[in-house]
N, C-alpha and C positions, 0 to 999 in steps of 0.2 A: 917489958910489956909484951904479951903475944898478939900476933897478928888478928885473932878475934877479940882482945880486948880495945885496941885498935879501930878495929871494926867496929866497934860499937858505941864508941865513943865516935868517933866518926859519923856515927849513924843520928846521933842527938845533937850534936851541932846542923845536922843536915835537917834533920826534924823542927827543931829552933827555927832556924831562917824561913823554912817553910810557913809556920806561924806568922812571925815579922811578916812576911811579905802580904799572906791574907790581911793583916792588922792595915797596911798601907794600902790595898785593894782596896778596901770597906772603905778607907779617908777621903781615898782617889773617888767610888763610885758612891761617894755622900751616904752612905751606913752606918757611918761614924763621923763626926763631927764636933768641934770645941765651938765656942761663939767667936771665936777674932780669928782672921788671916794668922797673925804671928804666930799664935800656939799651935794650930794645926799644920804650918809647914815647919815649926820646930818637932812636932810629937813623929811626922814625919821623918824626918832628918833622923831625929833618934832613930828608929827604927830601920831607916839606911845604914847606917854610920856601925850599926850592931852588926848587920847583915856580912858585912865589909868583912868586921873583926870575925863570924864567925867563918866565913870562908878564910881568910888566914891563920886564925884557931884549927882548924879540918884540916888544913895543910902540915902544920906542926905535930898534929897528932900523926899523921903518918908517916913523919919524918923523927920521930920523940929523940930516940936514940942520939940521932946524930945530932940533931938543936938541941940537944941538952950537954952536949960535950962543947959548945962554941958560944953558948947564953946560961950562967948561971941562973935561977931560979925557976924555973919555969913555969912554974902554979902561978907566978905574978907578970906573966909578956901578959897583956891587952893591945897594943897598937897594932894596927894591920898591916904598915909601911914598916914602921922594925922588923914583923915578924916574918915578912915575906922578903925581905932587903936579904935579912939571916939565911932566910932559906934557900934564896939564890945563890949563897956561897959552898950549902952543902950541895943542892939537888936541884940542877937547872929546871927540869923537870917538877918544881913542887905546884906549881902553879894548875886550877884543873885545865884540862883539854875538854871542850866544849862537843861533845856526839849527838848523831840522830840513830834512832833504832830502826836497821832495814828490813824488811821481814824477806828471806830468797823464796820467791815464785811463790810467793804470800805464806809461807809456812812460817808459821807462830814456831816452832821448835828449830827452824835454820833461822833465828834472827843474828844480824850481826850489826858492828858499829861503823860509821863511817864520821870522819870527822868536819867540824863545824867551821866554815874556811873563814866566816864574816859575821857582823851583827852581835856580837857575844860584849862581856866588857873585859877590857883587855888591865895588862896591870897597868899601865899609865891611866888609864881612864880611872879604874878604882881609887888609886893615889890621888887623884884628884876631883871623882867625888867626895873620898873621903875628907878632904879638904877644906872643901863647901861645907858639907854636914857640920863636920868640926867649930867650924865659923860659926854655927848658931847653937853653940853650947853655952855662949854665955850671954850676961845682957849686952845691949845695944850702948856701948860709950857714946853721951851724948857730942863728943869731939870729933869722933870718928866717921868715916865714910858710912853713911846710912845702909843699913842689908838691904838688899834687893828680895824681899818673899817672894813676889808674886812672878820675877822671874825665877827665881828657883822652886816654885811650884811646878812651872811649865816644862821644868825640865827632867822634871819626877816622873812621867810614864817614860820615855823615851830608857831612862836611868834603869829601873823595871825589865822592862822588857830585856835589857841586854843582860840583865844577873838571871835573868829565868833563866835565857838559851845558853848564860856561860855554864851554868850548873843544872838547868833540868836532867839532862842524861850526859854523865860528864866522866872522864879518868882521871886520876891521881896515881903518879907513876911515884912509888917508893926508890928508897935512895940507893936498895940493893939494884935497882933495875930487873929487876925477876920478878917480879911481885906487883901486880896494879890494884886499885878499889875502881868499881867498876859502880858509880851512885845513881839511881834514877830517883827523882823528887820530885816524880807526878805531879807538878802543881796544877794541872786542870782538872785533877782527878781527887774526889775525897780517899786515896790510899795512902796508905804507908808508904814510909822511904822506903826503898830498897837499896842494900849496901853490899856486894858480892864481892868477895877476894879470888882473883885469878892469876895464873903465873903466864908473864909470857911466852911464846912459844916463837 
């Protein structure tokens, strides 16, 4: 696979989540709506839970080569915690690195990145929203400990917001170490992703 097939594939899962996340804005800011609490923080959860997977799908893609010598199949990984566990083993680095765009002495053509120290979702936290979400894939055993919705409604922006700033303007460092995708995912902005391959220097 070349590094702009890569890219672009890269660029559609990054596009995808972008989606997701408006779809859970509109639920959040009542534009969308089911009639019961339950469906709406399940239709929810789907929608996190996917997000999840596509950020460790985006990871894989830029790592292909090497997860495909350590994971037979690869057209069938889905899980975010396997696929990110895997990728830990080839490229400590698969995880994104969360940036703000600086502009030097306000010049739009000298911008550079500096990185996101806090606020962002870390992998343990995704491991375990993924978690939660997971937990409302199926029905409610009437034996079992009752779901809590309406706390894990409440914990739906909070959850948001840290996947914007981990991913709005974000690196993925390949397993060569030369080689970065540099994503911006404007999500306050109706644009396109933007997906740049740069080699480090």
């Amino acid at each position: 696979m070349t590094i702009q097939d890569k890219k672009n594939k890269y660029t559609i899962c990054m596009n995808e989540i972008k989606k997701r996340v408006e779809v859970v804005e509109s639920i959040l800011n009542n534009k969308v709506s089911t009639p019961y609490l339950i469906t709406t923080v399940e239709l929810i959860c789907i929608q996190i839970r996917k997000i999840l997977e596509l950020i460790a799908l985006s990871s894989m893609v830029a790592n292909k080569e090497e997860y495909q010598k350590v994971k037979d199949k690869i057209e069938k990984a889905w899980n975010a915690k396997d696929i990110l566990n895997e990728l830990k083993t080839i490229n400590l680095n698969h995880y994104p690195q969360p940036m703000v765009l600086q502009c030097g002495n306000g010049d739009v053509n000298n911008t550079r990145t500096q990185p996101v120290q806090s606020g962002f979702l870390t992998r343990e936290e995704l491991f375990n929203v993924y978690s939660i979400c997971g937990g409302l894939l199926h029905a409610q055993n009437p034996f079992a400990h009752k779901k809590q919705f309406e706390n894990i409604l409440k914990q739906v922006p909070s959850w948001l917001i840290k996947i914007k700033k981990l991913i709005n303007v974000h690196v993925v460092q390949l397993v060569d170490e030369s080689t970065m995708f540099i994503a911006i995912i404007n999500f306050d902005y109706e644009k396109d992703v933007s997906v740049g391959v740069y080699d480090r220097q």
